[in-house]
PDB file of N, CA, C, O and CB in Angstrom:
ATOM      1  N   UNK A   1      38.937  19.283  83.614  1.00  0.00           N
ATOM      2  CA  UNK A   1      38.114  18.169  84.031  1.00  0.00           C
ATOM      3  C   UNK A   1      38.776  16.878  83.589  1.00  0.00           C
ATOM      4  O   UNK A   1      39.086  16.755  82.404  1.00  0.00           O
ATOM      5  CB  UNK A   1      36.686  18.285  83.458  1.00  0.00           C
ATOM      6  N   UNK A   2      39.063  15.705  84.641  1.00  0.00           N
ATOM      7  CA  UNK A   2      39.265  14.517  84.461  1.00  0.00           C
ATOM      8  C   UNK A   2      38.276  13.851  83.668  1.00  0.00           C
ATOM      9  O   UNK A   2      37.076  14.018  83.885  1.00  0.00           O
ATOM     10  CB  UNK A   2      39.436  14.005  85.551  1.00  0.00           C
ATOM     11  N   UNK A   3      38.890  12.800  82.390  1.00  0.00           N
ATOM     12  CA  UNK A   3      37.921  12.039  81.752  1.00  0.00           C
ATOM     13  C   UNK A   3      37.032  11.236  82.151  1.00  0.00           C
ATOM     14  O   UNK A   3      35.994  10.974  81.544  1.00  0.00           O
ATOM     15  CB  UNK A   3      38.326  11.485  81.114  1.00  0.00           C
ATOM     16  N   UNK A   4      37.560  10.563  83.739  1.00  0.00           N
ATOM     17  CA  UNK A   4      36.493   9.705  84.543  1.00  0.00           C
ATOM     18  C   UNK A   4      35.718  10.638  84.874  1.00  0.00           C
ATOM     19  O   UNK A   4      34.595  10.158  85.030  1.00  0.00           O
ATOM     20  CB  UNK A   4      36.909   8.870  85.789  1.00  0.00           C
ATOM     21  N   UNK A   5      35.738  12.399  85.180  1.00  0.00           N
ATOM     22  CA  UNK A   5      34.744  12.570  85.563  1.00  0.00           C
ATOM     23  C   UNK A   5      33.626  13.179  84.785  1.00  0.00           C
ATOM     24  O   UNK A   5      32.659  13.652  85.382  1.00  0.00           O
ATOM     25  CB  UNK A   5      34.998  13.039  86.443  1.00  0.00           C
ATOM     26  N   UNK A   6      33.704  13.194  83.507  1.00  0.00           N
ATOM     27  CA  UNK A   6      33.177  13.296  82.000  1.00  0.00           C
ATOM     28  C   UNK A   6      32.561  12.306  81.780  1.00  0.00           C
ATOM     29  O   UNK A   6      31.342  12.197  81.914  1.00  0.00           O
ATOM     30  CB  UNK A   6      34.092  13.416  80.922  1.00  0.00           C
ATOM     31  N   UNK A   7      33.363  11.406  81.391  1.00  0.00           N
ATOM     32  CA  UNK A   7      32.753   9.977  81.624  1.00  0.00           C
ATOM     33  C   UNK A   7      31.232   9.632  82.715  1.00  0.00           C
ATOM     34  O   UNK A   7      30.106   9.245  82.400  1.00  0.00           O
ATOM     35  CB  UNK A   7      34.092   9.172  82.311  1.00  0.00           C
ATOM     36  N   UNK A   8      31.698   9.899  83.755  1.00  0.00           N
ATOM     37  CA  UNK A   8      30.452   9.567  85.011  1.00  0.00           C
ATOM     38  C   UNK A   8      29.082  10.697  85.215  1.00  0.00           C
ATOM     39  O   UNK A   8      27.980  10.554  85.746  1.00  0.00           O
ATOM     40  CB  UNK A   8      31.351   9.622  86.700  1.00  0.00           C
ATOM     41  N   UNK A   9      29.526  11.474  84.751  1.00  0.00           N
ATOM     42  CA  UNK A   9      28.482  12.895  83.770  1.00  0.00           C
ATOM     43  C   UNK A   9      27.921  12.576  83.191  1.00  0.00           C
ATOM     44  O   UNK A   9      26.709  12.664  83.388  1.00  0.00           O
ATOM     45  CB  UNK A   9      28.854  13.906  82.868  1.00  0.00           C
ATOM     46  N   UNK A  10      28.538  11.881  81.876  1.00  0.00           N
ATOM     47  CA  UNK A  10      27.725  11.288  80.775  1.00  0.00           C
ATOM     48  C   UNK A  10      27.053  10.182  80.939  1.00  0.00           C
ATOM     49  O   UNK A  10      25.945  10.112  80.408  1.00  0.00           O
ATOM     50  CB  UNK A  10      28.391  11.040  79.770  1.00  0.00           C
ATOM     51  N   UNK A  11      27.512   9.169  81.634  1.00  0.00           N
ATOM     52  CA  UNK A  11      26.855   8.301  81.936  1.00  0.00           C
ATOM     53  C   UNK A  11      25.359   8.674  82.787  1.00  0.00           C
ATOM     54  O   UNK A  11      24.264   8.195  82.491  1.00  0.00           O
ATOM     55  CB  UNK A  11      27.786   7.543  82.547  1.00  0.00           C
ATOM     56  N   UNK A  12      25.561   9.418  83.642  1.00  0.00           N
ATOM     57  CA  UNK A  12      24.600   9.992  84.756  1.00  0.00           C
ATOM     58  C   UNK A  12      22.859  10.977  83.741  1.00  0.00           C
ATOM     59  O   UNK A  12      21.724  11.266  84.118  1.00  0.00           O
ATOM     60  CB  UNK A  12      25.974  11.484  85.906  1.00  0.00           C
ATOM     61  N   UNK A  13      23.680  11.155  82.328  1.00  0.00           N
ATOM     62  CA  UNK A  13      22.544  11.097  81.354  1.00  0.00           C
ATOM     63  C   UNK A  13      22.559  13.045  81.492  1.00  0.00           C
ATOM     64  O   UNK A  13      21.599  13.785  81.275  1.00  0.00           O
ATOM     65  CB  UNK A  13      20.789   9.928  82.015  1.00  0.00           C
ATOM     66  N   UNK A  14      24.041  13.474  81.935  1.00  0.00           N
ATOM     67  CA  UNK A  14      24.143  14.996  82.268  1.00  0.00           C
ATOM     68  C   UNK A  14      24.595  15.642  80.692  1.00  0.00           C
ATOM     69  O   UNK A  14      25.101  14.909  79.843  1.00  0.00           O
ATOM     70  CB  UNK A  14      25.480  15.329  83.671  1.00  0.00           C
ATOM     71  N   UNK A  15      24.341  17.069  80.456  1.00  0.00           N
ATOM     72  CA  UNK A  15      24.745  17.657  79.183  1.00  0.00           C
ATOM     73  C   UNK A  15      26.368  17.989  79.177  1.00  0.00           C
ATOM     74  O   UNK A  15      26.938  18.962  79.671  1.00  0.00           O
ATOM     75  CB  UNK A  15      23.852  19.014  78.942  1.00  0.00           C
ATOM     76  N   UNK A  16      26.877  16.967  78.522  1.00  0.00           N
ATOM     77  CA  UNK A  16      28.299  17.436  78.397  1.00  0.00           C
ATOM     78  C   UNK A  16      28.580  17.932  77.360  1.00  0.00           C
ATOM     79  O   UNK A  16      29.647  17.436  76.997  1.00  0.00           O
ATOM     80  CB  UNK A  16      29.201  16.595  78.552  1.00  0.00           C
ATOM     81  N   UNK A  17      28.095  18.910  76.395  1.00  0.00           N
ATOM     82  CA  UNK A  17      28.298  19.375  75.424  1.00  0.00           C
ATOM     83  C   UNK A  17      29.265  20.733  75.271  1.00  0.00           C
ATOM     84  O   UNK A  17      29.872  21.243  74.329  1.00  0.00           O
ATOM     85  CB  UNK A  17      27.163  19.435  75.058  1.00  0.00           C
ATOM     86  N   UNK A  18      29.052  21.125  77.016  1.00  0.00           N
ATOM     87  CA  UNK A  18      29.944  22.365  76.958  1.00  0.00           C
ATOM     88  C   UNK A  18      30.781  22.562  76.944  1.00  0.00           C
ATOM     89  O   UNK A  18      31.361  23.600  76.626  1.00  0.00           O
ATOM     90  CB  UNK A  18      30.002  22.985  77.435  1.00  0.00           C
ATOM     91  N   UNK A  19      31.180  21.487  77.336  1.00  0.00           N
ATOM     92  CA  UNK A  19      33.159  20.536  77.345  1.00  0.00           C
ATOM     93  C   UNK A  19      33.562  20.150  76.508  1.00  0.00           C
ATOM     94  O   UNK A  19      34.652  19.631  76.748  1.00  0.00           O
ATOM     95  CB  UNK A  19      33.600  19.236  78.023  1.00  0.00           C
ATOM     96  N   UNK A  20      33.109  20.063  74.958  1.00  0.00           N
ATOM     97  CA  UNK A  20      33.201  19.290  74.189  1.00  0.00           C
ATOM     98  C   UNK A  20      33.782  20.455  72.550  1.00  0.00           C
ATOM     99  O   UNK A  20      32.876  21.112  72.037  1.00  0.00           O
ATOM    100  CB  UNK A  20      31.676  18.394  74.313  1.00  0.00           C
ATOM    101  N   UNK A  21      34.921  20.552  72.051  1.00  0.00           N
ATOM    102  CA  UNK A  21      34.935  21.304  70.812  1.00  0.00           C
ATOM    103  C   UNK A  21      34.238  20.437  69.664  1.00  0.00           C
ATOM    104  O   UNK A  21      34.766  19.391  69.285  1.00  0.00           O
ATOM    105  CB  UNK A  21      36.447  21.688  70.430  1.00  0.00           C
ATOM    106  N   UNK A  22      32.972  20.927  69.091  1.00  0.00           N
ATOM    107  CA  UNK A  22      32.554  20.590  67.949  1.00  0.00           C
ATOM    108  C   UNK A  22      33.077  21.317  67.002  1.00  0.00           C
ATOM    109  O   UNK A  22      32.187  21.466  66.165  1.00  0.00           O
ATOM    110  CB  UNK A  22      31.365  20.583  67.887  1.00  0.00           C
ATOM    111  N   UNK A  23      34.020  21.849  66.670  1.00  0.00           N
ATOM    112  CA  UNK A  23      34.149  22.665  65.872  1.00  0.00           C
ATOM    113  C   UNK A  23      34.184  22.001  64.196  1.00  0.00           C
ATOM    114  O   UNK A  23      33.777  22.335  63.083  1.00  0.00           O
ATOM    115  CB  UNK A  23      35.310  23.378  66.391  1.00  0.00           C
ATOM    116  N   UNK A  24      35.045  20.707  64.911  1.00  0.00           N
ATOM    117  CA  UNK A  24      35.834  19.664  63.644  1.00  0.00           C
ATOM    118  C   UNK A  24      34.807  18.451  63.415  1.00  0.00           C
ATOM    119  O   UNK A  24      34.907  17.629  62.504  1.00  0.00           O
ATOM    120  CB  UNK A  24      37.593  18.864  64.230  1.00  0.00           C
ATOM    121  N   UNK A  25      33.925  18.474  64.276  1.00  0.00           N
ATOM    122  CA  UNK A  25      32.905  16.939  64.480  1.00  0.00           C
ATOM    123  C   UNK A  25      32.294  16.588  63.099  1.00  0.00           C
ATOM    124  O   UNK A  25      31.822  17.337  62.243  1.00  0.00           O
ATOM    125  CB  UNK A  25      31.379  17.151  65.680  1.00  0.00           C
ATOM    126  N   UNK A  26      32.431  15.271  63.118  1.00  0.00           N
ATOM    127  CA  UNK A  26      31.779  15.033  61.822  1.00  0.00           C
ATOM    128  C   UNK A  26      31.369  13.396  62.236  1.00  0.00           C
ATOM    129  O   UNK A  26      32.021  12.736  63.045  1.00  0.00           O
ATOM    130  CB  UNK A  26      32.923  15.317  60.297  1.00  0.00           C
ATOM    131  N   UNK A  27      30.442  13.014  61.677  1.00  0.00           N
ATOM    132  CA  UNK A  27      29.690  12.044  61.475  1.00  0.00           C
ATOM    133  C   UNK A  27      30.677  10.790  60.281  1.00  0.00           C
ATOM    134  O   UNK A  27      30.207  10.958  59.156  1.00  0.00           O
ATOM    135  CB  UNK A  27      28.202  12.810  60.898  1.00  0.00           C
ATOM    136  N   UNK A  28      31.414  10.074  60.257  1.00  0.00           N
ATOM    137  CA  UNK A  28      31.866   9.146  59.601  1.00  0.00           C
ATOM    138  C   UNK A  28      30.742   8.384  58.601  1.00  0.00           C
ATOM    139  O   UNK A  28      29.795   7.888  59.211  1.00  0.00           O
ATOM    140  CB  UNK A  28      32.482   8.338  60.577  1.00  0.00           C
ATOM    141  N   UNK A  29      30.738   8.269  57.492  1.00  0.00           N
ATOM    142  CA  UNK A  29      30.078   7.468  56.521  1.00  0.00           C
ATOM    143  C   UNK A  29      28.785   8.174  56.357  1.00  0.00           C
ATOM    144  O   UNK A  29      28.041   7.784  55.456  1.00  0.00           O
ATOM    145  CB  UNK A  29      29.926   5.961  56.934  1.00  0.00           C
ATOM    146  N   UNK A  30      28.288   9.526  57.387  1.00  0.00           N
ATOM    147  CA  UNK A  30      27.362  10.666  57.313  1.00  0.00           C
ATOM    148  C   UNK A  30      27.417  11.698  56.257  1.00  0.00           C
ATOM    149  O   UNK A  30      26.326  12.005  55.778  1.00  0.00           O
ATOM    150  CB  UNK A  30      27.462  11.327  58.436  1.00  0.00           C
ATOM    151  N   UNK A  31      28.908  12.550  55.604  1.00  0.00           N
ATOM    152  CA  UNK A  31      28.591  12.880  54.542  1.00  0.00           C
ATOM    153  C   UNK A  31      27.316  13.257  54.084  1.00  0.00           C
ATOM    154  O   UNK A  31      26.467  12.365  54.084  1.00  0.00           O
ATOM    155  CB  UNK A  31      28.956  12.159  54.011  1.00  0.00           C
ATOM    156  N   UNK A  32      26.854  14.827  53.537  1.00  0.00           N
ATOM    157  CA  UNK A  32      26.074  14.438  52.017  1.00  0.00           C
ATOM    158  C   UNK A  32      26.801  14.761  50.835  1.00  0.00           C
ATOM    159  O   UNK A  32      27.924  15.265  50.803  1.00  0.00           O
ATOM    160  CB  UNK A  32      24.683  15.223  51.775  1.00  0.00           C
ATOM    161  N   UNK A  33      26.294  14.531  50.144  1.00  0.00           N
ATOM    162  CA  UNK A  33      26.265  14.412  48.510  1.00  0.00           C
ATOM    163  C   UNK A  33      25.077  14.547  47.577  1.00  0.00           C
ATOM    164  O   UNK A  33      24.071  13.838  47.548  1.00  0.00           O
ATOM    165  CB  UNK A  33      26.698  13.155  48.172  1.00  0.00           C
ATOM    166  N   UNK A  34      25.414  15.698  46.741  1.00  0.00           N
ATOM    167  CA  UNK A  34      24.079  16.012  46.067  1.00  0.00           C
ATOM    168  C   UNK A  34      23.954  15.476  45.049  1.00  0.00           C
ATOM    169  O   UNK A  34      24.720  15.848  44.160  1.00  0.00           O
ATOM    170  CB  UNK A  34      23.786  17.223  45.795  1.00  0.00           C
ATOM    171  N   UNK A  35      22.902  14.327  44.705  1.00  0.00           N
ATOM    172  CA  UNK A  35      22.151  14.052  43.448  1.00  0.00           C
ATOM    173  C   UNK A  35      21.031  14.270  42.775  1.00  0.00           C
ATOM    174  O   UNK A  35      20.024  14.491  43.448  1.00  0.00           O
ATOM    175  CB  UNK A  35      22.062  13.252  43.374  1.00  0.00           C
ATOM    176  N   UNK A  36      20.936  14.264  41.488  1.00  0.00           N
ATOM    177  CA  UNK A  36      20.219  14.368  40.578  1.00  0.00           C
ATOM    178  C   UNK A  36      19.386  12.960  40.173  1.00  0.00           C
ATOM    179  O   UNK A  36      19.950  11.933  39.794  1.00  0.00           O
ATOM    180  CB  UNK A  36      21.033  14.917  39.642  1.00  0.00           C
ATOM    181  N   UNK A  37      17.781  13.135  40.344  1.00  0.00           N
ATOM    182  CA  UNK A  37      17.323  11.844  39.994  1.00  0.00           C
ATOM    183  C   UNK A  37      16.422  12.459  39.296  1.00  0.00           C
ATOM    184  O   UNK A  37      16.028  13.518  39.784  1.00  0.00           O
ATOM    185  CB  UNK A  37      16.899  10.780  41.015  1.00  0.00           C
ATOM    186  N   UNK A  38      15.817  12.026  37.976  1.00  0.00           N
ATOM    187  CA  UNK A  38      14.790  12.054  37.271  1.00  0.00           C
ATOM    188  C   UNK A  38      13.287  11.177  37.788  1.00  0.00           C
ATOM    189  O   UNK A  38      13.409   9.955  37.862  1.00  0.00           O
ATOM    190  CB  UNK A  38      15.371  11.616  36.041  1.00  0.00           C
ATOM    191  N   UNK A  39      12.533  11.505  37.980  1.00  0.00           N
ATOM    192  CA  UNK A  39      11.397  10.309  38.425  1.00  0.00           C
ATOM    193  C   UNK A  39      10.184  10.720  37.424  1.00  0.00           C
ATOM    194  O   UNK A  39      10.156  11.716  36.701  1.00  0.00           O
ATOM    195  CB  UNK A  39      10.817  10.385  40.336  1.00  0.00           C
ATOM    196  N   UNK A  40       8.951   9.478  37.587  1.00  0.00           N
ATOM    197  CA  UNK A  40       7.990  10.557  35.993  1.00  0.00           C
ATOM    198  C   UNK A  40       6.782  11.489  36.989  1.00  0.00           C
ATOM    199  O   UNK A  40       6.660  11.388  38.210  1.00  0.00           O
ATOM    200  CB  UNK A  40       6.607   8.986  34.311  1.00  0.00           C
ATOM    201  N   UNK A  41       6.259  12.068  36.398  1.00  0.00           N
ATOM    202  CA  UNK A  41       5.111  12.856  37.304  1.00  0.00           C
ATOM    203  C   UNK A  41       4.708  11.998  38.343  1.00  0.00           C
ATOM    204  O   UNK A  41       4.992  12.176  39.527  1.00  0.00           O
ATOM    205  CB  UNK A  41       3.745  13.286  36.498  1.00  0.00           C
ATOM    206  N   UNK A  42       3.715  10.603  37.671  1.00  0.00           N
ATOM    207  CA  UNK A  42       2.994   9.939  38.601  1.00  0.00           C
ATOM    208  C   UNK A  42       3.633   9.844  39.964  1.00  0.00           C
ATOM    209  O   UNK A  42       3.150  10.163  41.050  1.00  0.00           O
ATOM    210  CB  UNK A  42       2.714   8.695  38.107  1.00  0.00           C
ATOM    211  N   UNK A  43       5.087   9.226  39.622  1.00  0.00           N
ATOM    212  CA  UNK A  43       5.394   9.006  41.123  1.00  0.00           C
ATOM    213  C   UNK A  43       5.770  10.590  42.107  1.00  0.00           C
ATOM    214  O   UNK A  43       5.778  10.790  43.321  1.00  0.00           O
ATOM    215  CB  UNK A  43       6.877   7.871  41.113  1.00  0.00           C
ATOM    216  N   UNK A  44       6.046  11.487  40.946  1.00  0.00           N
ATOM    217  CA  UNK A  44       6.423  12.618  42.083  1.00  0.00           C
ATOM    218  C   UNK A  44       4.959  12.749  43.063  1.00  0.00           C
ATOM    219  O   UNK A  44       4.891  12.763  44.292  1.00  0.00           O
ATOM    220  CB  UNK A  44       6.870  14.375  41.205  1.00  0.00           C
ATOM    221  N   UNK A  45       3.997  12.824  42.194  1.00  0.00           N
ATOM    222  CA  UNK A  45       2.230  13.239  42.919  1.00  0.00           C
ATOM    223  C   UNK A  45       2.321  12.069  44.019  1.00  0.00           C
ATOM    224  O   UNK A  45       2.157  12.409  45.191  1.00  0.00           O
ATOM    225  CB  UNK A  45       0.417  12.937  41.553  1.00  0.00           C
ATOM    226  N   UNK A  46       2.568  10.724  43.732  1.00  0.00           N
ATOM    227  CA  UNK A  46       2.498   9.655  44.656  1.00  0.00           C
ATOM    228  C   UNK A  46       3.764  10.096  46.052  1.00  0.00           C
ATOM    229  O   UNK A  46       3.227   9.946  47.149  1.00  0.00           O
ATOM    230  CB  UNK A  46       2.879   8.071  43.655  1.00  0.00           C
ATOM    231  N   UNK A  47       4.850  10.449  46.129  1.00  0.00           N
ATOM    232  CA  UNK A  47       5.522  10.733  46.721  1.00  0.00           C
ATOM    233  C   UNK A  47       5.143  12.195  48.071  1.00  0.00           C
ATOM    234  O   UNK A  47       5.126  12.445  49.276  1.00  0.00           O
ATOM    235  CB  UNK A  47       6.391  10.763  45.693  1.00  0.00           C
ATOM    236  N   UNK A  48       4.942  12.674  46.922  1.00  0.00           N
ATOM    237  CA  UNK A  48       4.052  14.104  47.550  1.00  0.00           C
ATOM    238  C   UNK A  48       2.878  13.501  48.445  1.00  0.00           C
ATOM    239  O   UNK A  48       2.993  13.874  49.613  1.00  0.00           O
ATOM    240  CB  UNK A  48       3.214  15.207  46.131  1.00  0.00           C
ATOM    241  N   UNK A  49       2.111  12.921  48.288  1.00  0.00           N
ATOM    242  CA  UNK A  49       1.037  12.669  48.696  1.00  0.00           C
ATOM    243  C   UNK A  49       1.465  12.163  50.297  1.00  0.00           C
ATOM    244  O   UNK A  49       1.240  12.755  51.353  1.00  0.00           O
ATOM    245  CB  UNK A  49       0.310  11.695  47.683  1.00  0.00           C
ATOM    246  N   UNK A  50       2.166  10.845  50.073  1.00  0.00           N
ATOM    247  CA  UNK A  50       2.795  10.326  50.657  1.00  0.00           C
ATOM    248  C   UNK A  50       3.370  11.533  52.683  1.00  0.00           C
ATOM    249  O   UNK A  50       3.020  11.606  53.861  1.00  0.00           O
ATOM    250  CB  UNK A  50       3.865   9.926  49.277  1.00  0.00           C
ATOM    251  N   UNK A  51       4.453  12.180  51.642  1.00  0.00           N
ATOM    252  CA  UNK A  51       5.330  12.929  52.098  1.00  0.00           C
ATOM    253  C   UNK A  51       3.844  14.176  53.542  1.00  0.00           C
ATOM    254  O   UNK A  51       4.073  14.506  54.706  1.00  0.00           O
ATOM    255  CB  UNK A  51       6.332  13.812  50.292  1.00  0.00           C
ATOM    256  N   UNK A  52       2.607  14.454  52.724  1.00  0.00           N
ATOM    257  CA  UNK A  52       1.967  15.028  53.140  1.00  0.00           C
ATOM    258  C   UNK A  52       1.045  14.075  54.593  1.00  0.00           C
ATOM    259  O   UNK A  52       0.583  14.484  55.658  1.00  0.00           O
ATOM    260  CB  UNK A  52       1.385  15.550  51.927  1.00  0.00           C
ATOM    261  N   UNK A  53       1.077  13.228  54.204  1.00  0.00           N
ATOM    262  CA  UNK A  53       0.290  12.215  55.301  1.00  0.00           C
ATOM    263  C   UNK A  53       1.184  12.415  56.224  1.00  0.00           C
ATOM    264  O   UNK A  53       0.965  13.140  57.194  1.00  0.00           O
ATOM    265  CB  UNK A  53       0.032  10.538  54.990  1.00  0.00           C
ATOM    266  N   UNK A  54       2.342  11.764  56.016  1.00  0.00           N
ATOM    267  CA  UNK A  54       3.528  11.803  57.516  1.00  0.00           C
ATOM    268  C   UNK A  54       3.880  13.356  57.822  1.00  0.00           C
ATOM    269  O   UNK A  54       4.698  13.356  58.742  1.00  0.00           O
ATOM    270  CB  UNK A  54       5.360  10.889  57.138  1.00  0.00           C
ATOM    271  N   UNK A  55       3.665  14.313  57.523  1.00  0.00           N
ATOM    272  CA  UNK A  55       4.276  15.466  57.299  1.00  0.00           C
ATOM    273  C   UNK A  55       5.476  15.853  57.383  1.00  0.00           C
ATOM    274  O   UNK A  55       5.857  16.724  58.164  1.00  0.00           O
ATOM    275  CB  UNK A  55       3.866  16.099  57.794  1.00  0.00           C
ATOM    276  N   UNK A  56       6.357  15.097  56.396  1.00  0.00           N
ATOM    277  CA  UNK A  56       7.741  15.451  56.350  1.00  0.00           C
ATOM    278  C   UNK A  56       8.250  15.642  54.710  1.00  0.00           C
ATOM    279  O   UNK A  56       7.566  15.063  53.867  1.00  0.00           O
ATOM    280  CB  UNK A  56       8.584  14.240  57.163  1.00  0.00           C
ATOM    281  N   UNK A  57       9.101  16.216  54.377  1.00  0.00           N
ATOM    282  CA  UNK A  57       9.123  16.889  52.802  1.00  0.00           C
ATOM    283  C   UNK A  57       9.579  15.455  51.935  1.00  0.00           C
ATOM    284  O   UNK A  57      10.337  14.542  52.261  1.00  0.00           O
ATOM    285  CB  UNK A  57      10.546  18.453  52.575  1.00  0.00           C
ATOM    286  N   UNK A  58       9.066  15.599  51.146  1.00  0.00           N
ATOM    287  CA  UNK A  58       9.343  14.866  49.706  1.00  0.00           C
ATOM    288  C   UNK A  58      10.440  14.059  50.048  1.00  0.00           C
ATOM    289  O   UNK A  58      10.317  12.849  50.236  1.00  0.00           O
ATOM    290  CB  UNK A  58       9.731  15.861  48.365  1.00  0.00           C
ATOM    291  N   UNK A  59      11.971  14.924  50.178  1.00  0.00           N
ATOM    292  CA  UNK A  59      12.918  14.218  50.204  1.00  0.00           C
ATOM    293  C   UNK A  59      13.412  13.207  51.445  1.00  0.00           C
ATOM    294  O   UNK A  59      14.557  12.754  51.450  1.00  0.00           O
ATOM    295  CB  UNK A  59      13.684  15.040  49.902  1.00  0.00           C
ATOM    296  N   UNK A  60      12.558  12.935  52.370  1.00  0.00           N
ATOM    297  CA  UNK A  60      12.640  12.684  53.870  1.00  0.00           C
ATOM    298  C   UNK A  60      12.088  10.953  53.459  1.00  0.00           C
ATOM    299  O   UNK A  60      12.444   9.848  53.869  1.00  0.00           O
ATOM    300  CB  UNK A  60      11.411  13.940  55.108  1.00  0.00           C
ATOM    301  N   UNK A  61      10.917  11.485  52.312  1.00  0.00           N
ATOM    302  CA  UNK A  61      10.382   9.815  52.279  1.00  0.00           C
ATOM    303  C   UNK A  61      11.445   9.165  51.470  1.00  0.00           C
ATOM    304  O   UNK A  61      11.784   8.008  51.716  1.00  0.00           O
ATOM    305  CB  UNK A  61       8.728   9.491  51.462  1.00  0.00           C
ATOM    306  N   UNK A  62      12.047   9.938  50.405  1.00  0.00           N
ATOM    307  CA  UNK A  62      12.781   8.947  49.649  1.00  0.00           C
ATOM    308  C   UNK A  62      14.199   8.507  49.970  1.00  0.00           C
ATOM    309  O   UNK A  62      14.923   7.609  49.541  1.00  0.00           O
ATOM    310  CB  UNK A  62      12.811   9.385  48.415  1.00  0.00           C
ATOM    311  N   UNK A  63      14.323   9.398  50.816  1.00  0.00           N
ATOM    312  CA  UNK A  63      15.973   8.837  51.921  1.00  0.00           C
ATOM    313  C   UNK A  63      15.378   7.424  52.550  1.00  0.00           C
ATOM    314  O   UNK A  63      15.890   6.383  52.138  1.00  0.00           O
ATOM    315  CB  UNK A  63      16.526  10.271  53.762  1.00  0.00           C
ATOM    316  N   UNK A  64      14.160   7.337  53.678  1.00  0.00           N
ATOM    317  CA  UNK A  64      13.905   6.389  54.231  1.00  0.00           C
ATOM    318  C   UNK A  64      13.704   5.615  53.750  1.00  0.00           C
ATOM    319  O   UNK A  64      13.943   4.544  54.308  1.00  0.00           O
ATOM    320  CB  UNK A  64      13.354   6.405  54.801  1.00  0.00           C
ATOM    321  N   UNK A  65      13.126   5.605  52.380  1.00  0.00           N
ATOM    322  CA  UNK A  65      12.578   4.141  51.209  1.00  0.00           C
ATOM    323  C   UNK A  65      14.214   3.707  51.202  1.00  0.00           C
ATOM    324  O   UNK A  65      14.636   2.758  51.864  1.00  0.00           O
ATOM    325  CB  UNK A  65      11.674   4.664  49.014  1.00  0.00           C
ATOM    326  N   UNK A  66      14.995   4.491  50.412  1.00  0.00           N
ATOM    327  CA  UNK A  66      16.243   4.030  49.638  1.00  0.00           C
ATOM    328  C   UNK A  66      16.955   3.143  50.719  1.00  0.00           C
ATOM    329  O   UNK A  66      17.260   1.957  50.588  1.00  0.00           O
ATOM    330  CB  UNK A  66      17.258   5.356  49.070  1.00  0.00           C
ATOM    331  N   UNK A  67      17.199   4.101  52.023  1.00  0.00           N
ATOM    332  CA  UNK A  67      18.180   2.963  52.768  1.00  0.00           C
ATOM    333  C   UNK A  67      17.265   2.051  53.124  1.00  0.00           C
ATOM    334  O   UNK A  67      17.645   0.995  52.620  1.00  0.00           O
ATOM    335  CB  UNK A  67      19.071   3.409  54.127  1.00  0.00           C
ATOM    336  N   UNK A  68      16.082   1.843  53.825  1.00  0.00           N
ATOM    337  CA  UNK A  68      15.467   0.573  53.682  1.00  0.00           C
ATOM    338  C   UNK A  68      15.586  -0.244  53.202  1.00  0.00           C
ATOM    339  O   UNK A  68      15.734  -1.390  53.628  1.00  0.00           O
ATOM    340  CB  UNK A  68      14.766   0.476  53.479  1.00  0.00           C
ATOM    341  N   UNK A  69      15.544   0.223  51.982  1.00  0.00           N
ATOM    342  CA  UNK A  69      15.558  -0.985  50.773  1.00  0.00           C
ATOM    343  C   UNK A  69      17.345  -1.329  50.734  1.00  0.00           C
ATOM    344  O   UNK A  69      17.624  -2.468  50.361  1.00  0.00           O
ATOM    345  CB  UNK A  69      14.813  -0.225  48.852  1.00  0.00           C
ATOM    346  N   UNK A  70      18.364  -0.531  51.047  1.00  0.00           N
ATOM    347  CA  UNK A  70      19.237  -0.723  50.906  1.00  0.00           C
ATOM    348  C   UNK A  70      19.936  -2.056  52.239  1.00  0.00           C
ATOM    349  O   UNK A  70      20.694  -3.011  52.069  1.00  0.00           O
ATOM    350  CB  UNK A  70      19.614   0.623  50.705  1.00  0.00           C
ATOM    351  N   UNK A  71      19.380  -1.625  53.261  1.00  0.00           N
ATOM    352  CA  UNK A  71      19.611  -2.234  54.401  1.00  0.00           C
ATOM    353  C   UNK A  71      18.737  -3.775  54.337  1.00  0.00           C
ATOM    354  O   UNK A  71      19.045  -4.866  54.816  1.00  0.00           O
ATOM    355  CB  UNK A  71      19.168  -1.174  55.601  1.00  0.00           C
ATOM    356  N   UNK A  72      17.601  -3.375  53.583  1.00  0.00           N
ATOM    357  CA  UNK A  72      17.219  -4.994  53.560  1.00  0.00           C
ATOM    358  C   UNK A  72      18.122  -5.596  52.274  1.00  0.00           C
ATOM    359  O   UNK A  72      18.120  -6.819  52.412  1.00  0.00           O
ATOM    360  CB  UNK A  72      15.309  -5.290  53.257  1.00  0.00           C
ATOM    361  N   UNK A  73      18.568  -5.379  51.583  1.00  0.00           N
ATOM    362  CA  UNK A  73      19.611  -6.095  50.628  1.00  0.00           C
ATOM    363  C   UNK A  73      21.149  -6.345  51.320  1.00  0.00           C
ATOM    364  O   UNK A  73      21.710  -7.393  50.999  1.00  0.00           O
ATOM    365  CB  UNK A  73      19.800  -5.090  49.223  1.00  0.00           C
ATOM    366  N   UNK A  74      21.694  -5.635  52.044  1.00  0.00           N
ATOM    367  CA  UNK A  74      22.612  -6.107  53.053  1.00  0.00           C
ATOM    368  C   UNK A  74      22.377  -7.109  53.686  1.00  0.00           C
ATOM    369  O   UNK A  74      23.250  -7.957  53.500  1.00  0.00           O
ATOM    370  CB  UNK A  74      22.847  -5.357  53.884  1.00  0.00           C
ATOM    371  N   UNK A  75      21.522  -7.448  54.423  1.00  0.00           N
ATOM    372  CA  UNK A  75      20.737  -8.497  55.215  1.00  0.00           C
ATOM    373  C   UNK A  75      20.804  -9.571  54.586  1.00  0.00           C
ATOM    374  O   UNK A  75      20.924 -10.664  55.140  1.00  0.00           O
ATOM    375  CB  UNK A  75      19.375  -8.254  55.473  1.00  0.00           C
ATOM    376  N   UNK A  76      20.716  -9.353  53.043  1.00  0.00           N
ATOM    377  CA  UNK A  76      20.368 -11.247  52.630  1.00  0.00           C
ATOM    378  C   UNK A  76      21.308 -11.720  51.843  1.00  0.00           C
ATOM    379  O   UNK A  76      21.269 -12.892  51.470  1.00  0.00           O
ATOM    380  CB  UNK A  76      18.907 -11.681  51.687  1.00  0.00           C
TER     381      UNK A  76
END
C-alpha cells in the first residue's frame, strides 16, 4: 500500500491499524515509573471517597490532581 493511500484512509476516519507494526510503538515522554508516596490516613479515606464518586481507582484521581496541578504551574 502507497502512503497517500494510508494517508486518505486515515484521513477518511478508516481503521488503519492492520497496516501498522506496533510491535516497537511507544508513546514519547509516556513512560511509567513506579513510585512510592507516603500520604496520612485522612487523606487516603478522602481520596478513596473521592475515587468512589467518579468510579475510577484511587490512583486515577491522584495522576489527574498531580498533572493538573503540574500543568497549571507551567502556564504561569
Amino acid at each position: 500500500m502507497k502512503a497517500k493511500d494510508l494517508d486518505k484512509m486515515f484521513d477518511d476516519g478508516k481503521d488503519i491499524t492492520k497496516y501498522l507494526d506496533l510491535t516497537n510503538a511507544r508513546r514519547p515522554e509516556q513512560e511509567q515509573k513506579r513510585v512510592n508516596v507516603d500520604f496520612p490516613v485522612w487523606m487516603i479515606h478522602s481520596l478513596d471517597k473521592e475515587a468512589r464518586r467518579l468510579g475510577v481507582p484511587r490512583q486515577s484521581i491522584i495522576k489527574i490532581w498531580v498533572a493538573d496541578r503540574l500543568e497549571k504551574a507551567t502556564i504561569q
